[in-house]
Steps between C-alpha positions, in 0.01 A plus 500: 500500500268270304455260809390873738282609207277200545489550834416833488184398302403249760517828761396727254163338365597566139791451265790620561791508246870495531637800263858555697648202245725439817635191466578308799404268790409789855386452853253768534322567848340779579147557787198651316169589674230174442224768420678672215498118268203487377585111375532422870227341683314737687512343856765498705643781735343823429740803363574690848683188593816545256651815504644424171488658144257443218612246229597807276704693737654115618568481145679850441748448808620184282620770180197365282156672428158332427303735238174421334525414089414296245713187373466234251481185710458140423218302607369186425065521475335129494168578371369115584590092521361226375617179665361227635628442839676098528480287754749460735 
């Protein structure tokens, strides 16, 4: 669930965190409507073309819900470098 929650962030534009602690290795597939990720590139086939779901609804035929919080979440922030580049 880990693995889907990252890829839901790719879709999804923003983080998105795993709370189910359901352990495990899944194949998940499931069609979701281009125009409803806003992480997505916006080219591509326009909306009237897939007659599928949103991402959310895609989501909620799978048993699992996406809601909007807060979470602690690790990051890592480089504020600068200072190297001088080698030769190679």
């Amino acid at each position: 669930m880990k693995d889907f929650a990252v890829s839901l962030t790719i879709f999804m534009g923003s983080p998105v965190v795993d709370m189910t602690e359901i352990p495990g290795i899944f194949d998940i597939a499931f069609d979701a409507d281009p125009e409803s990720m806003p992480g997505m590139p916006p080219h591509g086939p326009s909306a009237g073309d897939f007659p599928n779901p949103s991402i959310t609804n895609a989501i909620r035929t799978l048993g699992l819900d996406l809601r909007p919080g807060e979470v602690s979440v690790k990051h890592l922030v480089v504020d600068s470098v200072k190297r001088v580049p080698t030769e190679n």
